[in-house]
C-alpha positions as CSV (number, residue, x, y, z in Angstrom):
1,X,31.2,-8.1,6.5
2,X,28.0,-10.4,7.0
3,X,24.6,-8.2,6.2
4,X,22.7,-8.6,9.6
5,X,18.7,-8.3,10.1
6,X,18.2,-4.7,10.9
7,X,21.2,-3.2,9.9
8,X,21.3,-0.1,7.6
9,X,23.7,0.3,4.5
10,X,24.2,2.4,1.5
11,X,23.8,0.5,-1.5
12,X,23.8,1.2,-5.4
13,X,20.6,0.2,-7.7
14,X,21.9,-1.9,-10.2
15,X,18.4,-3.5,-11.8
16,X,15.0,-2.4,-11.5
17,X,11.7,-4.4,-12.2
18,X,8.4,-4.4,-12.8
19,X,8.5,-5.4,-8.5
20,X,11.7,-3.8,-7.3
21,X,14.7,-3.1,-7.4
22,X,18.1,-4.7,-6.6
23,X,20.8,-3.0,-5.2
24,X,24.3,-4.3,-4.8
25,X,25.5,-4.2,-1.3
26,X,29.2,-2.8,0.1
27,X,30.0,-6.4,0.6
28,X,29.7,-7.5,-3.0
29,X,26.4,-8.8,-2.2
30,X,22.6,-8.1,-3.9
31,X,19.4,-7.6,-2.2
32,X,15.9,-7.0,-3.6
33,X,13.6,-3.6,-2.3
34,X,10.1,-4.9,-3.0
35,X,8.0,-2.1,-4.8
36,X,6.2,-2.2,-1.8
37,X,9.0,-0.8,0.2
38,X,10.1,1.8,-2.1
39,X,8.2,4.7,-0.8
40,X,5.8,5.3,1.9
41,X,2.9,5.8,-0.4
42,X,1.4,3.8,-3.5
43,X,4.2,3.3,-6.1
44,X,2.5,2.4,-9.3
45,X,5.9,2.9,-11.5
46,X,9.2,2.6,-9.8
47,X,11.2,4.8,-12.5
48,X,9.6,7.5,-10.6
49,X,11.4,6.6,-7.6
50,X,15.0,4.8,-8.5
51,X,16.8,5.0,-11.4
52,X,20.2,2.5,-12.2
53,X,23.2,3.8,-10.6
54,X,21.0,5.9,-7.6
55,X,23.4,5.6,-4.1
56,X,20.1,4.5,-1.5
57,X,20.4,3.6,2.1
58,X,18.2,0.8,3.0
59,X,17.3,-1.2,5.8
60,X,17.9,-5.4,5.7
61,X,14.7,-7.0,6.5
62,X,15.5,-10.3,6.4
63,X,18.0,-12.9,5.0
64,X,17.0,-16.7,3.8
65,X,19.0,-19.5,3.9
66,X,19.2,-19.8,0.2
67,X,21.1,-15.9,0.0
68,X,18.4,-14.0,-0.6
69,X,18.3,-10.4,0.9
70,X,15.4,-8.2,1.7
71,X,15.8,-4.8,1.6
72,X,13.4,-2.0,2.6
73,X,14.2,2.4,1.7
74,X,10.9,3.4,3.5
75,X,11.9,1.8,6.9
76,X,15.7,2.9,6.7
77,X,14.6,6.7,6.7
78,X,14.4,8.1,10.8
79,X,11.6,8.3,12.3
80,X,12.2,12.5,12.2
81,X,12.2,12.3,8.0
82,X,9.6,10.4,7.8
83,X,6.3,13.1,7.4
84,X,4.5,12.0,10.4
85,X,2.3,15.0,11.5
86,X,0.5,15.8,14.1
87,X,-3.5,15.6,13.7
88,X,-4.7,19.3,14.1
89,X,-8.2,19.8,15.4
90,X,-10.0,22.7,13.7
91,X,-13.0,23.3,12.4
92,X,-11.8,22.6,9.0
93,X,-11.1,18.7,10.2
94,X,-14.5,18.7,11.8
95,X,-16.2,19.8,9.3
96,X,-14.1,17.1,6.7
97,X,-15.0,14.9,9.0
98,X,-18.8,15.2,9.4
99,X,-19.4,15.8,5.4
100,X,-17.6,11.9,5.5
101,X,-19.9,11.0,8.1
102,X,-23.1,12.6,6.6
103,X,-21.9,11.0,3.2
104,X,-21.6,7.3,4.6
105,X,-24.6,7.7,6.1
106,X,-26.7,8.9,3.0
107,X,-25.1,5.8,0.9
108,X,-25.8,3.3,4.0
109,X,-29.4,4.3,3.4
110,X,-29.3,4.5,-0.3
111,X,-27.8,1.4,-0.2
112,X,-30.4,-0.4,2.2
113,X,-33.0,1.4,0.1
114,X,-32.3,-0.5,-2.9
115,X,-31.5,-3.8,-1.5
116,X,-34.7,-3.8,0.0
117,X,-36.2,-3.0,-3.8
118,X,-34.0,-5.9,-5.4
119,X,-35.3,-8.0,-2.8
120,X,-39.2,-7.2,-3.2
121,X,-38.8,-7.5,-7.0
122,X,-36.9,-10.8,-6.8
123,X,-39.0,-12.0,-4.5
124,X,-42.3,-11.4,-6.4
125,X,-40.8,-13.0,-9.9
126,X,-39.4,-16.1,-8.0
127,X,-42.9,-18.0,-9.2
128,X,-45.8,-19.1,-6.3
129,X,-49.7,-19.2,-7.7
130,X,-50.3,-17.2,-10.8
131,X,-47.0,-16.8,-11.8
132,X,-46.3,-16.7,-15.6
133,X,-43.6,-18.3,-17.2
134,X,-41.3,-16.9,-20.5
């Protein structure tokens, strides 16, 4: 059985790392999940996700010359388990939305505000007539 680009297959965990995990392949073969393509959101530890021995289906990503297999569980899940919703509009959402806004916009001027002072104050200790020196 050759492992293909693409393809999806059950596999077993049989090391994990501090950046993935390697799982042994039906045809004797191992490939390595990058911690990256464990989950769908930020895995900082992967013993919260895979343990040795866990059955996983994964999906081959790619396949280099030299034997080495990438593996991926996020993208071997369906499209229908993955937890893509759909963006409800309501007032709640708007409102999230505009505190963001209102937010940005307070630290854009806060921001600009004391760049501007840095800038004065630097500007006025750079030396020029009458300028002291420590």
């Amino acid at each position: 059985m050759s492992i293909e680009v693409g393809s999806k297959l059950q596999g077993k965990v049989t090391g994990i790392t501090h950046f993935g995990a390697f799982v042994e392949l039906p045809d004797g073969s191992t490939g390595l999940v990058h911690i990256s393509e464990v989950a769908d959101n930020y895995v900082k530890d992967i013993h919260d996700h895979l343990n040795i021995g866990d059955m996983v289906e994964v999906k081959v990503l790619n396949v280099e010359k030299d034997g080495k297999i990438g593996l991926s569980i996020r993208k071997a899940k369906d499209q229908a388990q993955q937890s893509h919703r759909p963006q409800r509009h309501n007032r709640a959402n708007n409102r999230a939305k505009e505190d963001f806004e209102a937010k940005m916009a307070r630290f854009l001027k806060d921001s600009e505000d004391r760049l501007s002072s840095l800038k004065r104050n630097t500007e006025s200790k750079r030396g020029g007539r009458g300028a002291r020196r420590g």
